[in-house]
N, C-alpha and C positions, 0 to 999 in steps of 0.2 A: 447596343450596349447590354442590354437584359438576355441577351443570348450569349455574349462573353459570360457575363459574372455566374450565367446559369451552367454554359462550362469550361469553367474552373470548379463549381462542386466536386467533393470527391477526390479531389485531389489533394488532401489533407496531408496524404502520407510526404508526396512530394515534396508540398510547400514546409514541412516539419524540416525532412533531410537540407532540404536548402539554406533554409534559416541557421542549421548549423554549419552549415559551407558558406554562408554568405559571412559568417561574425570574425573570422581575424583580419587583421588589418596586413597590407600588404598591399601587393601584386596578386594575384592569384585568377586560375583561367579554366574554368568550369564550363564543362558541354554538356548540354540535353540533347538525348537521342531519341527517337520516338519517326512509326510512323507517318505517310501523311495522312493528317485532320486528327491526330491526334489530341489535337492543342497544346503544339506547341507556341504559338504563338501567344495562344492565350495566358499558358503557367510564365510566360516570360513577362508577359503585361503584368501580372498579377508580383512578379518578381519587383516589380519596377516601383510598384505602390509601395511594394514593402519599403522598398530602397529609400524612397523618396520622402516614407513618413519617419525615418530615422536620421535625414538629413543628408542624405548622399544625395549627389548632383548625376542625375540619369543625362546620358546619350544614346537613345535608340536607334540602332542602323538596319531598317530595313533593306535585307539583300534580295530577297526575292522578288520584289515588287517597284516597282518606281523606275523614273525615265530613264537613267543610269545604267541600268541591269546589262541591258546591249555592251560588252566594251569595257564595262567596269572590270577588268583583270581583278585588280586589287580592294577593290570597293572604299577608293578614295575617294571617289567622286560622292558615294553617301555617306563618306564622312567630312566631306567640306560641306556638304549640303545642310546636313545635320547640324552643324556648329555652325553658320548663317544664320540658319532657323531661330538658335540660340541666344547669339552672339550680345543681344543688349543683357540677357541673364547673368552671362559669364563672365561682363565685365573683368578683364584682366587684363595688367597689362603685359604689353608685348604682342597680344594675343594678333592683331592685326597683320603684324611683320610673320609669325609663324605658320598663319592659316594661309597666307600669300606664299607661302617658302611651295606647302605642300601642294597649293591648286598649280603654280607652276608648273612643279615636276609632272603633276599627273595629265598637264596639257603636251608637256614633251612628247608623251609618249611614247618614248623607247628606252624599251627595257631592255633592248638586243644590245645597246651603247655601253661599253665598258664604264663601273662607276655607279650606273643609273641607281640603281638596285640599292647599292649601299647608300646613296643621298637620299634616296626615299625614307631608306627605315630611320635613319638620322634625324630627318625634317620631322616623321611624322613621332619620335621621342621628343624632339623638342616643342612639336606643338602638345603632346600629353603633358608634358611635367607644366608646360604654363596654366592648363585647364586643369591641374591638380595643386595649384600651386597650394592654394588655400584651403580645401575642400575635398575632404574624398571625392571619386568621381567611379562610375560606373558604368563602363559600355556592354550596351547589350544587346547584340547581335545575332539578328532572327534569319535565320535560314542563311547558314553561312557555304552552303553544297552550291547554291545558285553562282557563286563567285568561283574564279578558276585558283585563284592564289589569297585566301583568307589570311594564313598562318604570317607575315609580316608586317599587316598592322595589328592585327589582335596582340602578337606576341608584344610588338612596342608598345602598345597599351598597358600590357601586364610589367614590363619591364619597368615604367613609367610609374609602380602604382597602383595602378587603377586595377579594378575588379572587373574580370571581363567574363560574361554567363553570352553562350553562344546555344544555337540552335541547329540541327541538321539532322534530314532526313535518316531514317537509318534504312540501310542496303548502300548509303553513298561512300561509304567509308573505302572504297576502291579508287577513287582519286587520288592520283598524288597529294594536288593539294591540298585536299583536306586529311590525308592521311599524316600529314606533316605538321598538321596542326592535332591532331588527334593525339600524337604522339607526344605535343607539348603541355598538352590539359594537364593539371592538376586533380583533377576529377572529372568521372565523364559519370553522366546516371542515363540510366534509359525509364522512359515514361512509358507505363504500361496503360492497359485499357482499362476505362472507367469501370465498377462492380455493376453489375448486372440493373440493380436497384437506382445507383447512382443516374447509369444511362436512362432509365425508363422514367427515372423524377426529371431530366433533362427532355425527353420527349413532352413532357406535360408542361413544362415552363416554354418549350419554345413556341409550340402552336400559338399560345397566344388565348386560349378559349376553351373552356370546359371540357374536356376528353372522354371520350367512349373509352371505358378499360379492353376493347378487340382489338385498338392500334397499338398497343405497344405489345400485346400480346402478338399480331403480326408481324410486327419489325421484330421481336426480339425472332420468330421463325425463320424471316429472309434470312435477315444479316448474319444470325450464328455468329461467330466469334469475331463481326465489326459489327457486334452492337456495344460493344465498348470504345470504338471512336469516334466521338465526340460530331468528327465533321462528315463522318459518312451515315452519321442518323440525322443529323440538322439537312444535307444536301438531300439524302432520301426522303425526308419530309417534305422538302421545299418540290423534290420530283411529285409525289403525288398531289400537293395540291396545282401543279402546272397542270398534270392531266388532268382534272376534276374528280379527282378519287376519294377525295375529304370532305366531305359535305355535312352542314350541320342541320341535324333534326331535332326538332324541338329545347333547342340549347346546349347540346353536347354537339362535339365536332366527330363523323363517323366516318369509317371506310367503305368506300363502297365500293359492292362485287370483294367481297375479303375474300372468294375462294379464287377468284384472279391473282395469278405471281405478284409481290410486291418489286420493281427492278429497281436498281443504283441508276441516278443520274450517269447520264452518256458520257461527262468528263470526269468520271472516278478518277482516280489514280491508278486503281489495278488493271482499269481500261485501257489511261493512258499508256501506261508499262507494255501491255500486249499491242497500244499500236506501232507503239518505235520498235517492236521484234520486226513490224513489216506485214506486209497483208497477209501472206500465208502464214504468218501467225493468228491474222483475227479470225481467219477461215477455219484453223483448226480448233481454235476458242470456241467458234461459234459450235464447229459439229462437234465438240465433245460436250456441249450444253443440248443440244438438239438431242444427241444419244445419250442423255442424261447419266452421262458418263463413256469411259473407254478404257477397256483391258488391253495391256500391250500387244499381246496378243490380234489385233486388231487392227493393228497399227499398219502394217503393209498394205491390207485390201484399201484403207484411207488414204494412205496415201497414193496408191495407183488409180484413186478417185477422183482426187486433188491432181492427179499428172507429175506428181512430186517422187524427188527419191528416198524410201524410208529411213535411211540415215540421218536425214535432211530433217524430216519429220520427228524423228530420234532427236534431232540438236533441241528444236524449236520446243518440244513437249521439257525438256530440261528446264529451259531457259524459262517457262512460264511457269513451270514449280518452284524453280528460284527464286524468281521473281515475285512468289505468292501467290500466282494469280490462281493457277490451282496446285491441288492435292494431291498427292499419290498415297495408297493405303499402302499398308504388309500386303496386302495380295494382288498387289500391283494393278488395282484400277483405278485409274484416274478421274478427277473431276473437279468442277469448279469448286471455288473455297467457300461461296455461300449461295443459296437458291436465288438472292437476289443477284447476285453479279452472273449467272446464270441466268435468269431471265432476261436480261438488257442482252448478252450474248449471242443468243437465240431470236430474242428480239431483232438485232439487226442481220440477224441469217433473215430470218421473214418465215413465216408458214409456209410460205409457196415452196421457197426454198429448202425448208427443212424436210417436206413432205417429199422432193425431190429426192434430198439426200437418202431416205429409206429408201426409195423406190428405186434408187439405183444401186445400192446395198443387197436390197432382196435380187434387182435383175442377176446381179455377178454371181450372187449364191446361189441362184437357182443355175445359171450357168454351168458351177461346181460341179451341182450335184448331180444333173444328166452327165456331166463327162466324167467322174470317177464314184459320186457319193459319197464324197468329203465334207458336205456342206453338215453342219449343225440345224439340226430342224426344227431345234426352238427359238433358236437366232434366227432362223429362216422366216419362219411363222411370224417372230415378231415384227421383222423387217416390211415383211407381205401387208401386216395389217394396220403399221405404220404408214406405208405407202400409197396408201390409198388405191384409187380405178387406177393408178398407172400404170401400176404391177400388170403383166399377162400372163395367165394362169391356164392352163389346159385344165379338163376334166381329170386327171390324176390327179396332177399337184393339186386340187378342189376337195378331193376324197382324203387324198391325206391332211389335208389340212381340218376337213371336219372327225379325221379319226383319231387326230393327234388331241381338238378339242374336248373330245368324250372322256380321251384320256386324262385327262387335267382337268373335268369336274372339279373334284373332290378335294383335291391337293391346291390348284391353283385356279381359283374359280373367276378371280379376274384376268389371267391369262384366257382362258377357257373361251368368258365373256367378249375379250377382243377379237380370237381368232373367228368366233363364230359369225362374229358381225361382218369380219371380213369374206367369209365361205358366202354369206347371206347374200353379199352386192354380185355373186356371179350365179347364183342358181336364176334359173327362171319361176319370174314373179307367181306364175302359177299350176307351179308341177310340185309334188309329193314333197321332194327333199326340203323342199323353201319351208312347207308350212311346219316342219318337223324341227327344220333348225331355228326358226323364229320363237315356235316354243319352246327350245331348250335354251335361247340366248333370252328369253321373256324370264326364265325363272331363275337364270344365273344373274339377270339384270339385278332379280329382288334380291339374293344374297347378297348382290357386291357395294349396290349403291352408284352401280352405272349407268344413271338412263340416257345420259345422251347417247350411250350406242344404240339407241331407235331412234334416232331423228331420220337418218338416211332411210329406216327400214320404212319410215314412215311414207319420203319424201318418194323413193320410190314405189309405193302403194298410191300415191297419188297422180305419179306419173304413166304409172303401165296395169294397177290394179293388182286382183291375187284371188288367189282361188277363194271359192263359196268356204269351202270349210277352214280358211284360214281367219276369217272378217272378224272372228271374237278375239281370237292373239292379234287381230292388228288395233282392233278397237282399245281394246286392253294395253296397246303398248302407249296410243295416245293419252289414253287416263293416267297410265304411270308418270309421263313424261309431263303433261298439264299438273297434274297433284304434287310431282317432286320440284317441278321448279316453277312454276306459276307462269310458266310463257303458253300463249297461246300461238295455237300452229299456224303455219303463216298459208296452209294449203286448203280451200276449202272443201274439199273430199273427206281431208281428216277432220274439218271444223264439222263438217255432217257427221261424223261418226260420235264427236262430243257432246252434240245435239240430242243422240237416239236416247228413245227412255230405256234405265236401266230395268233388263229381264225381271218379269216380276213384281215390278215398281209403281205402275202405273206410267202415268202421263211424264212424271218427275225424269228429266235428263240430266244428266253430268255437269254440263255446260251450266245448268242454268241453277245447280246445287253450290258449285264450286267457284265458278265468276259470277253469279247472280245475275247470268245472263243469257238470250243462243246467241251463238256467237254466227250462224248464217243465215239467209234469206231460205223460203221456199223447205220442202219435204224432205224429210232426212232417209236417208237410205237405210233399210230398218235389218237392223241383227238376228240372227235365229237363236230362240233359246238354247240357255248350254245345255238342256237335258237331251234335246237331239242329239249332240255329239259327246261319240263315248272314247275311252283310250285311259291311262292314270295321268300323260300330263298336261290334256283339256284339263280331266277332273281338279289338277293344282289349278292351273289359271281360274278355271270357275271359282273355286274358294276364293284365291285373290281379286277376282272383280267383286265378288260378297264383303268380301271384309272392308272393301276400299268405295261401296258404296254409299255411306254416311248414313244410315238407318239402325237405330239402337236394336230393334226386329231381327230386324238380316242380317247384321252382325251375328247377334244370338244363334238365329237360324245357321249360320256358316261355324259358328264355334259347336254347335252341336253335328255339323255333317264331319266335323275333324274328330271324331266319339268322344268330344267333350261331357262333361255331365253338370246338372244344377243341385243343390248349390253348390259353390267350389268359390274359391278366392281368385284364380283366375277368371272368371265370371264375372263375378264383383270387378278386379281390376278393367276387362271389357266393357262394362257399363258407365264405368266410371270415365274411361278414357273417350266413348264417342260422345257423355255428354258436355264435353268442354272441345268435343271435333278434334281429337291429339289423334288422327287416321296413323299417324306414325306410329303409336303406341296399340294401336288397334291393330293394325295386321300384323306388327311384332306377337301379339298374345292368341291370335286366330290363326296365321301361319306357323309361328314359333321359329325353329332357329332356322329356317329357310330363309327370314328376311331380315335385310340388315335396316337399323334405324340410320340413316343419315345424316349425317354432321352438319353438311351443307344445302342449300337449296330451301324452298317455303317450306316444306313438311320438315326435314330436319330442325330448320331455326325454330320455328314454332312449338316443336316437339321440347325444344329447350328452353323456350318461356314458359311452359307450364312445368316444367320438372324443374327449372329455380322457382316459381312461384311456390310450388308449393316443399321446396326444401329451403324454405325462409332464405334463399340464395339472389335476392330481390337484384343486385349489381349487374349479376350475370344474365340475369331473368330482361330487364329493363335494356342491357344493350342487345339481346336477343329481340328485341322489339322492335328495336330501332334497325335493327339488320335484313326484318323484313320490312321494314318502312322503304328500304333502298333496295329491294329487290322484285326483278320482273317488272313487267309493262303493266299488268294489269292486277287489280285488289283481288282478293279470293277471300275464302271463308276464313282461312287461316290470316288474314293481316287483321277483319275488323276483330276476330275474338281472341289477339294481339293484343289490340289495342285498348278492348274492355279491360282484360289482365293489367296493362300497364296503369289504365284509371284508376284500378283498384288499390293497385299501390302505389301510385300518385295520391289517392285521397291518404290511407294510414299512414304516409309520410306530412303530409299536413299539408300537402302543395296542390292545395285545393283548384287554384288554377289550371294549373296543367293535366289535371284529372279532369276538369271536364273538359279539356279541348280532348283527350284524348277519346273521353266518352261520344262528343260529336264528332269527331273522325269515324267513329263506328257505323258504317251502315243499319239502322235497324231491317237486318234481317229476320225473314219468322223462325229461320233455324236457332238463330240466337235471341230469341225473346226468353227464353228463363237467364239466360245470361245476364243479359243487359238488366233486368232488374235487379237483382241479384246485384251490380256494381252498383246502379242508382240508388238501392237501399241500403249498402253499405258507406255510399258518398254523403247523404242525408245524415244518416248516424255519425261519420266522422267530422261533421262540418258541425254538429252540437245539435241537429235536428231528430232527436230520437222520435218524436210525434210523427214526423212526416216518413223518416223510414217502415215507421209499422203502421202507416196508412197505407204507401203507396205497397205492401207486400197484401195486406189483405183484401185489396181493389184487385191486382192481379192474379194472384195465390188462385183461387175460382176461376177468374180468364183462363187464363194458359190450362188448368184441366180440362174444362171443359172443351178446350180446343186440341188437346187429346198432345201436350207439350210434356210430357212427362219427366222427360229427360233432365235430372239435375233442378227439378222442382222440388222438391222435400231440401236438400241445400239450402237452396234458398230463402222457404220456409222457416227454416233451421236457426238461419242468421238473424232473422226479423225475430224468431224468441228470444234470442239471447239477448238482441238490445231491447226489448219491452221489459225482459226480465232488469236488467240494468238502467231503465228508467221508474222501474216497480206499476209500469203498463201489468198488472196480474191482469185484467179481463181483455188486452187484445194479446197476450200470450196465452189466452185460453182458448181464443178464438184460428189462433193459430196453429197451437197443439190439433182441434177439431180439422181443419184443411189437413193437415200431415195424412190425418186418419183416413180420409177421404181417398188416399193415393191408391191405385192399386199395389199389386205384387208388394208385399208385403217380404214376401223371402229375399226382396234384393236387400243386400246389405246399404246401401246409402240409405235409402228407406227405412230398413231396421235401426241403424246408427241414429237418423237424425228423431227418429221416436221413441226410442231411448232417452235422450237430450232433450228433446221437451217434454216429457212428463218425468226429467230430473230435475228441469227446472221448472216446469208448472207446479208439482207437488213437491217440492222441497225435497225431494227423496234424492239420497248421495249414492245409493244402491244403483240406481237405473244410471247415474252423472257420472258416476267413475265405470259402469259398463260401458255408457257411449264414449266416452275418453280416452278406453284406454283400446276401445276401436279407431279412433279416429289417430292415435299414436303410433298404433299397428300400420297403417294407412300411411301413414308419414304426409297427411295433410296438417304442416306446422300452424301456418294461419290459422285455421278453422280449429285447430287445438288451442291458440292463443285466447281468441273470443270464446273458446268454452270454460277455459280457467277463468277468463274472469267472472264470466254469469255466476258460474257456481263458486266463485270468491264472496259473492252478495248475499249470501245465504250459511253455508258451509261453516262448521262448530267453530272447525280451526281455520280459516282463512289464509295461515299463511305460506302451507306448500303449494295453494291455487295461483296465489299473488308470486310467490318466487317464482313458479314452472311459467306465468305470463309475463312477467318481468322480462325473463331470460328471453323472451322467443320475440317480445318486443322491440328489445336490443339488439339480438339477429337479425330481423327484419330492417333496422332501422327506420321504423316505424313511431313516429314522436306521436301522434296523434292518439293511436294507443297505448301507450305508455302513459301519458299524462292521463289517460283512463285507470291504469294500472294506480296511481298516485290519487285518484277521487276514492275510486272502492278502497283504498289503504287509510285514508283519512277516515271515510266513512266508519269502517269497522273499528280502527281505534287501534291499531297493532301498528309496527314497528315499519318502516318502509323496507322493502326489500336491497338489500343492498350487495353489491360486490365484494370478495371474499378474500383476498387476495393477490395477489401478482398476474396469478394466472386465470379469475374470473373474465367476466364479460364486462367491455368498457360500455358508459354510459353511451345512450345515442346520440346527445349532443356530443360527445368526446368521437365517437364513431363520424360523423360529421364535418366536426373539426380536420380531423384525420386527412377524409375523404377531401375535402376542399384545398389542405396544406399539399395533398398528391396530383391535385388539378391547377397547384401555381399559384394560389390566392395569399397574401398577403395576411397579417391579424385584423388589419382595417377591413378590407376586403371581405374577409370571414366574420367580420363583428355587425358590417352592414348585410350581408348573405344572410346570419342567422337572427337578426334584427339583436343582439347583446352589444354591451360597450367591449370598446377595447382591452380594457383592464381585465373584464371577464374573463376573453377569449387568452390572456396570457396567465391569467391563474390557471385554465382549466389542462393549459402545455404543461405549466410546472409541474401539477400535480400528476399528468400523464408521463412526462420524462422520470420522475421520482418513483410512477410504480412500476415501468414495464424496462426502467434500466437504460433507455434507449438517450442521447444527450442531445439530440440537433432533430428540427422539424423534418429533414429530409433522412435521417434514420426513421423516422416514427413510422413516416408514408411509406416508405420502402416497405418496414416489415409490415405495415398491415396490407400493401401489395401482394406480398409473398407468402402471407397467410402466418407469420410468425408469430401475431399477435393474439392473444385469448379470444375464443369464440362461445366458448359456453361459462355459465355461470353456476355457483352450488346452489 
């Protein structure tokens, strides 16, 4: 029931038009067209309420569904059934003698009988006008396409009277008889698809449970233009949690693996459609989702694949674009209508199968092109590398195919990237060409954000080995592939190469930096330093294994062998970035534009919790958390100091529980020991413990120097002043100030920033508070800007641009914990509270809140017990939000602040 009424949302427009087609009185005979899962089903229910609170007498005839369906020609059978159902409501009389006239006729069963036909429409007029005798009356008839001959009782219903609102698929309109009826409506409307907003507030209502903002941001990717029907995002949802794709962490419900296809349930509609074309319709379904498309053009070699005739093939590709199932552009390439009905497609090709399908695509082509040199050699190529070992390749086709690679560098570096992978599985593991094209497919891997094309390079290095001078491009490809997506190798050759300490480094290995662990028994097979081997692109790989080995040092060291120079703000950005371990952001600024940051996998997601953290984007930040929570087998560096970030903003949100579960999730690692304090003293401070924040910073503050933890310790320091200053702690914020001093490298800017900031706020001085400020603004670290407007709100002539600039960044954040910080220093000083400006300021964070919980499904009860306020509150704080942003219904409000419509900053 709460997934009906949740879709019928949005369909406002509809039920408006209806309401004025439902009001004269009459006969009258109105059809909905729409889709299937449109809901029609649903806007016909909802039709019916209307009906029924105005005093009209409903009879609902399900035609699609129930025992009758079989045999029902005329769908008499569920209209005796229906008025049985009824029968003590309808009390009329006569009514016994009329429903008996029509069950008769429709046991006769022959229509072929001269006669039949016209007693039927007769009987079933006279049983209407007695069920209307007294009462309006209202048939309304759901999926009238499922029936062979609708049009003569609906019509004697209308003739009778009665108000008849019928339903039927649309594409069915090719029936006779429902074309016969179609042609007797009075009105036909067609039901479009739900608004974008609509669909995605229906995702969040039907789960059932708090929602990660990545799923609807996924489905709306799949589905494309069926994410506005109703029943192919309810069905789609119901598919992933069959597979266990929905799982929830820490109270929101996630996706997992989001960079796996999302697919349509196996009885779609569109499915269904392409299986009654017939098998060699699903086959061709399937390969033009496998070839992620198909130019007509193409069309014969597929079909002389398939053993079919291209005509034939011609008919079938028609019938499934008719049909919707797919697409055809102006440039005549075909393809499925959305990536998810494409994935189930595919899906039931099978991988094996699909891998077949190139592989015997490339054999014909290569066939081609020894007998005339017809064949296309980038469709060759792709074919080749699509198809895996099956393909057989002579030493020509292997040269051109790595010549054609070279060529497509620059222009197309993930083509490049594929062929090479494919040239790599036929060189021998340990001759010249192999170790050349491993490192040109190692530095195409870093532009494109391809690493799984080393897993094979790997699997065979473990099966057959590789030359001496290849071991650092193979070592290097493991650390890519471990770092990008947190899987460990399942070979233990390669698990010893994880093992090996990196060049330079000491004792310290990969393995035990990155999993905080070895991952094999026994002597690791040891690497030669890169200085032995010379060439320019060793020389790149060496810098990429420098930049990728998590030493704030080596880093440096590797930004200065690229003729970087100190100081410099890319510098600064470098220091900043390995001391919170963002390696994604770190070989972005040491390699530059050679390496692409990734979207997907541990270093991507993670790379994207620290870039919402710290652009007060905390939503996006927080399900990036939870996305490495569900990713990979194994914890790395990147999930626990994940997890310290999510603490962090867990405690400024006030949800002090789930800050510290988040915090004991965290391994204490030594690499993140300035971390971890750094949230424990920010947790203490927001929990109302300012004493114990700037105890437990000055207890540590000395540790970790003298344990030589440099990284991101003056931060930390940093934070611990501003809240002593904000408890008016003046002698352990001097004492704090004193530790900063202590730091070395003084030229780094976090260092200069945060000593800036404490002797603006040790000595009262706004000269040195608005220099570190308006560094830290440059920086675009919004938090750590937030907690310095307020310190120096505590002190500062005029108090109230510090309080507005923290106001605002509070609200961003939605952050209540400091905000009601923002509201003590504003009492304190005795000035005006900071307030929102208009229309288009920044909503309160309780109203922000509010919002966020009305987009996750929750009720005003629901929301009143969530934010511990009464009910009454939580409906003044709607009014007053509907009044200023224009918007009328809880499901407009959520939508736009979905969409970003709603104000984000404030004056």
């Amino acid at each position: 029931m709460a997934r009906a009424r949740a879709a019928v949302r949005g369909r406002d427009r509809e039920l408006t038009a209806l309401r004025t087609a439902l009001a004269p009185d009459g006969g009258r005979l109105i059809v909905l067209r729409g889709p299937a899962g449109i809901g029609r089903t649903t806007l016909l229910d909802a039709v019916g309420r209307l009906l029924a609170a105005d005093g009209v007498r409903v009879l609902p005839l399900r035609l699609g569904a129930g025992p009758e369906r079989d045999g029902d020609t005329f769908a008499v059978a569920a209209l005796v059934r229906t008025v049985r159902e009824r029968f003590e409501q309808l009390q009329e009389t006569g009514l016994t003698e009329a429903l008996s006239t029509v069950a008769q006729l429709r046991e006769t069963g022959a229509p072929d009988r001269g006669g039949w036909t016209p007693s039927l429409v007769a009987a079933l007029g006279g049983l209407f006008d007695t069920i209307g005798r007294r009462e309006r009356v209202a048939v309304l008839a759901d999926d009238v396409h499922a029936v062979a001959e609708p049009a003569p009782l609906l019509s004697a219903a209308r003739r009778s009277g009665c108000l008849v609102v019928a339903t039927c698929e649309e594409g069915a309109e090719r029936d006779a008889g429902l074309a016969e009826l179609l042609t007797d409506a009075d009105r036909m409307m067609t039901i479009g698809p739900l608004a974008d907003d609509i669909a995605e507030s229906l995702v969040r209502r039907a789960v059932g449970a708090r929602l990660d903002e990545a799923v609807p941001t996924a489905l709306r990717k799949a589905l494309g233009p069926l994410l506005g029907n109703p029943g192919t995002v309810l069905g789609t949802l119901d598919e992933l949690r069959r597979g266990g794709r929905l799982i929830a962490v820490r109270g929101r419900l996630c996706l997992r693996a989001p960079d796996e296809p999302v697919a349509l349930p196996a009885d779609h509609p569109l499915l269904r459609r392409a299986a009654a074309l017939g098998d060699p319709a699903v086959r061709l379904l399937g390969a033009v989702a496998v070839l992620n498309g198909l130019d007509v053009d193409d069309l014969p070699l597929l079909a002389e694949m398939f053993g079919a005739d291209p005509a034939d093939c011609g008919r079938l590709l028609d019938l499934l674009i008719e049909s919707g199932v797919l697409t055809a552009a102006p440039t005549g390439r075909i393809s499925c209508r959305c990536p998810a009905l494409a994935a189930t497609a595919a899906g039931r090709f099978g991988h094996r199968h699909g891998t077949a399908l190139h592989a015997s695509i490339a054999e014909r082509l290569l066939t081609r092109q020894r007998r005339n040199g017809g064949a296309d050699p980038v469709a060759l190529a792709d074919h080749i590398a699509r198809g895996g070992a099956a393909v057989t390749l002579d030493d020509d086709t292997v040269g051109r195919l790595l010549a054609l690679s070279a060529a497509a560098e620059q222009e197309e570096p993930e083509r490049a990237a594929l062929w090479y992978s494919a040239a790599l599985r036929r060189l021998p593991p340990r001759g010249p060409e192999h170790a050349r094209t491993l490192c040109r497919l190692l530095l195409l891997v870093v532009r494109t954000g391809r690493y799984e094309l080393l897993r094979e390079a790997l699997t065979r290095y473990a099966e057959h080995g590789c030359a001496e001078s290849s071991l650092p491009e193979i070592r290097l490809a493991a650390v890519l592939l471990a770092l990008h997506t947190g899987e460990l190798p399942a070979e233990r050759a390669v698990r010893s190469l994880l093992d090996a300490p990196f060049p330079g480094r000491g004792p310290l290995a990969f393995s035990e930096w990155w999993f905080g662990r070895r991952l094999s028994p026994g002597a690791c097979r040891p690497v030669r330093p890169a200085a032995v081997r010379a060439g320019a692109e060793a020389g790149r790989t060496d810098l990429l294994s420098a930049a990728l080995c998590g030493d704030v040092d080596a880093c440096e060291r590797a930004w200065r062998g690229t003729g970087g120079t100190a100081p410099s703000p890319e510098l600064d950005r470098l220091h900043q970035a390995a001391s919170v371990a963002d390696m994604a952001d770190v070989a972005r600024l040491v390699i530059g534009a050679d390496y692409r940051v990734p979207e997907a996998g541990v270093l991507g997601a993670y790379h994207r919790v620290v870039r919402g953290y710290a652009g007060a984007t905390w939503t996006q930040a927080m399900s990036a958390v939870r996305e490495l929570e569900l990713s990979g087998a194994e914890d790395t560096l990147a999930h626990h100091a994940a997890r310290l970030f999510a603490a962090d903003m867990c405690a400024a949100r006030g949800e002090f529980g789930q800050a510290a579960q988040w915090l004991a999730a965290a391994t204490p690692a030594r690499r993140l020991a300035v971390m971890r304090t750094w949230v424990r003293v920010g947790l203490a401070a927001r929990a109302g413990d300012d004493a114990e924040a700037v105890r437990v910073a000055l207890l540590a503050g000395p540790r970790l120097r003298r344990a030589g933890l440099h990284a991101g310790l003056s931060s930390l320091l940093a934070r611990a002043v501003r809240i002593a200053v904000l408890s008016d702690d003046h002698e352990g914020a001097a004492e704090l100030l004193a530790e900063i001093e202590l730091l070395p490298r003084e030229d780094r800017a976090d260092v200069r920033e945060s000593l800036l900031l404490a002797r603006g706020l040790v000595r009262r001085d706004l000269r040195y508070a608005r220099s570190a400020t308006d560094l830290t603004r440059e920086r675009g670290d919004l938090p750590v800007l937030l907690e310095s407007c307020l310190a120096v709100a505590r002190f500062a002539e005029d108090p109230r641009p510090w309080l507005r600039e923290a106001h605002t960044l509070a609200t961003r954040c939605g952050a209540s914990a400091l905000l009601e910080r923002v509201r003590v220093v504003t009492r304190e000083r005795g000035v005006p509270a900071p307030r929102a400006r208009g229309r288009r300021d920044a909503l309160a964070v309780t109203e922000q809140r509010i919002i966020e919980l009305i987009g996750e499904g929750l009720t005003n009860r629901q929301i009143a017990l969530r934010l511990q306020l009464s009910e009454k509150t939580v409906e003044n704080y709607l009014t007053r939000l509907f009044a200023r942003t224009g918007y009328r219904s809880r499901v407009a409000l959520a939508a736009a602040s979905l969409s970003g419509r709603l104000p984000r900053t404030t004056v």
